[in-house]
C-alpha positions as CSV (number, residue, x, y, z in Angstrom):
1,X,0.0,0.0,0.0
2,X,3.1,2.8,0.7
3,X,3.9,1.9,-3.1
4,X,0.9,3.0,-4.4
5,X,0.4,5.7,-2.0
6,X,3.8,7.5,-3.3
7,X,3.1,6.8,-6.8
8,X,-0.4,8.6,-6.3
9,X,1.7,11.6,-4.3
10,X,4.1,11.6,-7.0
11,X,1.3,11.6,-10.2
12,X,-0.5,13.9,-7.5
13,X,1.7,16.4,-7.6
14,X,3.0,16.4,-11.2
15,X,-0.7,17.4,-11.8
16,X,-0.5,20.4,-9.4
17,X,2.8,21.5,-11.1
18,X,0.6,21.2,-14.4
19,X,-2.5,22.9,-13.3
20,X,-0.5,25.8,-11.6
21,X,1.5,26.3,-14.8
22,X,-1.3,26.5,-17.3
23,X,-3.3,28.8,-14.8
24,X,0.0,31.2,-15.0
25,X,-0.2,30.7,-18.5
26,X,-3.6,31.6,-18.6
27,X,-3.1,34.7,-16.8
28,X,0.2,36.0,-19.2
29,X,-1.9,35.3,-22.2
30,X,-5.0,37.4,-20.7
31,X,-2.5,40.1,-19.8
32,X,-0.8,40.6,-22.7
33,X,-4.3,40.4,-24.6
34,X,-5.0,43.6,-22.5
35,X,-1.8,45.1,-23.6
36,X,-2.0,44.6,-27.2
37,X,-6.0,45.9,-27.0
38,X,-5.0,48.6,-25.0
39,X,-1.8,49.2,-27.7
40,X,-4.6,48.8,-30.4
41,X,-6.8,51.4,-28.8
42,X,-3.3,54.4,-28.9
43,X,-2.7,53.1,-32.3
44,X,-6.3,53.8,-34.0
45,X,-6.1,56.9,-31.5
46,X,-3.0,57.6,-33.2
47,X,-4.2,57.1,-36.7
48,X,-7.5,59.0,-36.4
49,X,-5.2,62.3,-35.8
50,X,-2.9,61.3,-38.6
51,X,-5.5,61.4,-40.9
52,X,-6.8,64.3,-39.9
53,X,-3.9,65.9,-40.3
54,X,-3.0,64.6,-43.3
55,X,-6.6,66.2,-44.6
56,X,-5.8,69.6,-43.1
57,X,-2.3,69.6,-44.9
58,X,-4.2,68.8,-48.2
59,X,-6.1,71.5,-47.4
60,X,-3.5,73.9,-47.0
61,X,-1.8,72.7,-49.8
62,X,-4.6,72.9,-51.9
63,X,-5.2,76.1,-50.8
64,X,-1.7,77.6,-51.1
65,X,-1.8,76.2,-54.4
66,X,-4.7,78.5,-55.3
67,X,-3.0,81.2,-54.2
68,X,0.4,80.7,-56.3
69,X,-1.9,80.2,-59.5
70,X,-3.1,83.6,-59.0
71,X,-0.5,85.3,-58.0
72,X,1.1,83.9,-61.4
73,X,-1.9,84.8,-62.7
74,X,-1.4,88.6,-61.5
75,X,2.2,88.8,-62.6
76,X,1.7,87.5,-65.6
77,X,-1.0,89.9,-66.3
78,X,1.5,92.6,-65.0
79,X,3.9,91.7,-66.9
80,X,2.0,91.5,-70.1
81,X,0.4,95.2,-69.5
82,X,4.8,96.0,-68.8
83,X,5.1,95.2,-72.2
84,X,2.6,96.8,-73.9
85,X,3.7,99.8,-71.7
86,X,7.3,99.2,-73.5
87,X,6.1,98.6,-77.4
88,X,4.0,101.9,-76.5
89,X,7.3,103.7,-75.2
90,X,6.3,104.7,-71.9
91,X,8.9,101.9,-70.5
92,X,12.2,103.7,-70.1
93,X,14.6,100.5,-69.1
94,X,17.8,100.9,-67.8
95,X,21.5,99.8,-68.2
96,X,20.8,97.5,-64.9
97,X,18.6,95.2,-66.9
98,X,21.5,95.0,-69.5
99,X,23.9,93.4,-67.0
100,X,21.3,90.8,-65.8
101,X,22.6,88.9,-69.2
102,X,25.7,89.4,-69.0
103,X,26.6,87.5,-66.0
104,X,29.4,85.0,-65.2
105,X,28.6,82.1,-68.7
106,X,30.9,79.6,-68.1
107,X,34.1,82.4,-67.7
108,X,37.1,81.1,-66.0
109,X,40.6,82.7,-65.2
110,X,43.5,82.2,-67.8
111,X,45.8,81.6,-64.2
112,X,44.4,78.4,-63.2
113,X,45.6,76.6,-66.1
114,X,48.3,74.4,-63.8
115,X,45.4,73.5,-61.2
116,X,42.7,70.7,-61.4
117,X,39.2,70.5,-61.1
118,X,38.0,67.4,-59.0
119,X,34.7,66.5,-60.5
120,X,33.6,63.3,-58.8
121,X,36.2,60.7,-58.8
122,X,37.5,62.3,-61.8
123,X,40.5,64.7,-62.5
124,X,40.7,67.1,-65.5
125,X,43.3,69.3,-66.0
126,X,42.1,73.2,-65.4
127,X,43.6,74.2,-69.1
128,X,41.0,71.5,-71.2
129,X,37.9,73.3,-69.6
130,X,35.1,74.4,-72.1
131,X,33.3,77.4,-70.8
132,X,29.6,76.4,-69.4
133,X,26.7,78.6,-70.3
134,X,24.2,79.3,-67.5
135,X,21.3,77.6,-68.6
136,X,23.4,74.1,-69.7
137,X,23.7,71.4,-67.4
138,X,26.9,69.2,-67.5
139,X,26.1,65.5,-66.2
140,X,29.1,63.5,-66.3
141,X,28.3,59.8,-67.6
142,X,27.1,57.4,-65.0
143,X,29.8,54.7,-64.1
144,X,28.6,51.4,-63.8
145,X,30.1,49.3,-61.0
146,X,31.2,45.4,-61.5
147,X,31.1,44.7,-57.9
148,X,28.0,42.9,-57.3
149,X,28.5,41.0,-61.2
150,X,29.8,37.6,-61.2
């Protein structure tokens, strides 16, 4: 009879060891349900005043938007009433206006000849420059890389 009475002890408390560990489990699970609803909640809390500021931006934008078209609208009707003013005679320009085309194109000093430009990884001797004009853009070629290729 002490035989089976330890063996019952023994299975006896192998099931309380159970029982308490899946009521701990059960309790971690439902707490970190809570957490992850009460995470949810902040989150849609969160989102709700994203969007509406996202709306109110679009608004803004929208609305500055209205407001650059027509204050292009109002130059450009200045403008073309400055012009009619000018075929007409009325517009006395001055040499200012002159110099406003004029401006730096591409001009380099003839001392720099011995120096170099750096231009990316590149080096070009100051002497073999081309003047620029203003308005072009140079792009130097794009340099494809073999690292990566096998």
């Amino acid at each position: 009879m002490s035989k089976k009475t330890k063996r019952l002890e023994k299975d006896n408390l192998a099931l309380t060891r159970k029982s308490e560990l899946a009521n701990r489990n059960i309790i971690e699970m439902a707490e970190e349900r809570t957490r992850q609803q009460r995470d949810l909640e902040t989150f849609k809390k969160k989102n709700v005043k994203l969007e509406s500021l996202c709306r109110a931006l679009q608004v803004e934008r929208t609305a500055l938007e209205n407001k650059l078209r027509s204050t292009q609208e109002q130059y450009s009707e200045n403008e073309e009433e400055g012009s009619e003013e000018e075929e007409e005679g009325s517009y006395i320009g001055s040499d200012e206006d002159d110099d406003e085309d004029t401006e730096d194109e591409g001009a380099y000093e003839e001392g720099d000849e011995e120096e170099e430009q750096v231009n990316g990884d590149h080096r070009h001797p100051a002497g073999n420059r081309m003047p620029v004009q203003a308005s072009e853009h140079v792009h130097p070629a794009p340099v494809q890389s073999t690292q990566g290729q096998k």
